[in-house]
N, C-alpha and C positions, 0 to 999 in steps of 0.2 A: 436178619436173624435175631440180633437183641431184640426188635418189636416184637417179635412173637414170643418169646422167651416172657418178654417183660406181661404179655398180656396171659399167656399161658401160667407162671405166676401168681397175677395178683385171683382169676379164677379158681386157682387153688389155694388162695391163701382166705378168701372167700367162704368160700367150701367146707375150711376147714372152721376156720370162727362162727362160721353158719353154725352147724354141727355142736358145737361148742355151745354156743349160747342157746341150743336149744335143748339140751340135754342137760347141762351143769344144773338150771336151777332144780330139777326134777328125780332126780338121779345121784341113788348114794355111791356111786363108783368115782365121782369128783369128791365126794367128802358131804358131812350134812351141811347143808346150804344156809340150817339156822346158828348153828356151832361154828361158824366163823372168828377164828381166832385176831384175824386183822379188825374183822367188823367190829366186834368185843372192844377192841384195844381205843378204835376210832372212837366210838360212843362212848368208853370211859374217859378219856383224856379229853373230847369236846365239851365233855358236861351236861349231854345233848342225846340220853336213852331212847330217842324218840328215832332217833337213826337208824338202831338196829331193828326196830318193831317197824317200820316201815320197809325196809330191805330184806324184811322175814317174811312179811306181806304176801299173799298169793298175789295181788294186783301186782306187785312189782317183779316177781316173779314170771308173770304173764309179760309183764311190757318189754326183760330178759330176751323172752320167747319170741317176742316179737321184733326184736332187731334180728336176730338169728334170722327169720322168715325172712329179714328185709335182707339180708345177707346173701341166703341161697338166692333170693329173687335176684338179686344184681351177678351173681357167679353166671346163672340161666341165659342173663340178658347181656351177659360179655361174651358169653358163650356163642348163642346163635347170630348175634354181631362181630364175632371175632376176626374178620375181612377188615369193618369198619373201625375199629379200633387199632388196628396194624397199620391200617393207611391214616387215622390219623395222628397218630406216634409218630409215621414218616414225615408228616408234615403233607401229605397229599390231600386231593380234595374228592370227599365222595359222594358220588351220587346215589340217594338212596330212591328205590322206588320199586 
């Protein structure tokens, strides 16, 4: 029962950071993505303004988007695997095919 718990879980924790990181950079319901009061603070105190213009960046904002993607993809892939991930949590051995 914990194996499934544990795998059912990390699927929606998945899910949920998917979701997250594909929204947040694009979307003012997380806050403006360039008005970042941490980023601000990092780039003033490193000495290093090149920090925030890069992080403000659509490229970076894209590559953001693209862990998300990489996110749901693995929630998908634990998903219709989720047999093979409870058996091997258990310690058993499976055969796939």
């Amino acid at each position: 029962m914990v194996e499934r718990l544990t795998v059912i879980f990390f699927i929606v924790l998945c899910i949920l950071l998917g979701t997250y990181l594909i929204l947040s950079p694009w979307d003012l319901l997380f806050g403006n993505w360039n008005e970042n009061y941490f980023l601000a603070l990092i780039a003033d105190r490193s000495g290093v303004p090149a920090i925030q213009r890069t992080v403000s960046s659509n490229w970076f904002r894209g590559a953001v988007t693209g862990l998300g993607v990489a996110n749901l993809a693995i929630a998908f892939w634990e998903a219709f695997n989720f047999k093979a991930s409870v058996a091997m949590l258990r310690g058993e051995s499976v055969k796939r095919g």
